[in-house]
N, C-alpha and C positions, 0 to 999 in steps of 0.2 A: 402445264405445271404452274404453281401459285410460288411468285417470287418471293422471296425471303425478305425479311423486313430488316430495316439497316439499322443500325445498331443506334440508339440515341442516347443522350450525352446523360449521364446521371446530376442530376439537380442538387443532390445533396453534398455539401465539401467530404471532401476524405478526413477520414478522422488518425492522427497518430497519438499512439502512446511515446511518451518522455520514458527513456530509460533509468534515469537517473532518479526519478519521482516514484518511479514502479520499485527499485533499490532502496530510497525511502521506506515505503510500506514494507517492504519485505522487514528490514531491520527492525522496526518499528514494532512492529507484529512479534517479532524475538522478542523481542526486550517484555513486553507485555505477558508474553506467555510462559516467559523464563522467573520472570522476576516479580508475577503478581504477589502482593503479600497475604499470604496464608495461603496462595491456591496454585502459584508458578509450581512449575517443575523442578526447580533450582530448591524455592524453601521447602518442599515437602523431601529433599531427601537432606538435603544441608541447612544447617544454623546461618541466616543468615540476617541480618538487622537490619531492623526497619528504616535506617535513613538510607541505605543503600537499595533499599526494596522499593520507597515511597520512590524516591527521587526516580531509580531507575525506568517507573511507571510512568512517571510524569511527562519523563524523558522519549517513553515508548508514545504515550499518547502523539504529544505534540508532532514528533516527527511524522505519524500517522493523518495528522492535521494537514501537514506541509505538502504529506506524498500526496493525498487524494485532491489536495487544493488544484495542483497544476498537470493532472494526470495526462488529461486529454488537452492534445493541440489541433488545431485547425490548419490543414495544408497537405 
């Protein structure tokens, strides 16, 4: 019988996802899809004004910036 080979050590680190960064993008991704102006799902059924549109975009973005910046950690 051919003996089984032993199991050897994977070379590559383990990769974890940040919960917290992943909750980022989630909200982020809301805010953008809810509140794009002319195209959100918010202004196409309600009146809704463009400072509170732009800004909320803005706001979507960056967070979006934040979540994917520290997604992945090493450990």
């Amino acid at each position: 019988m051919a003996k089984a080979k032993k199991e050897e050590n994977n070379s590559k680190p383990r990769v974890r996802v940040s919960f917290f960064k992943a909750l980022l993008i989630l909200i982020g991704a809301d805010l953008v899809l809810l509140f794009a102006p002319k195209y959100g799902m918010l202004n196409s059924a309600f009146y809704i004004g463009d400072a509170i549109s732009w800004s909320a975009l803005v706001i979507g973005i960056a967070l979006l910036v934040v979540g994917f910046k520290g997604l992945y950690r090493k450990g």
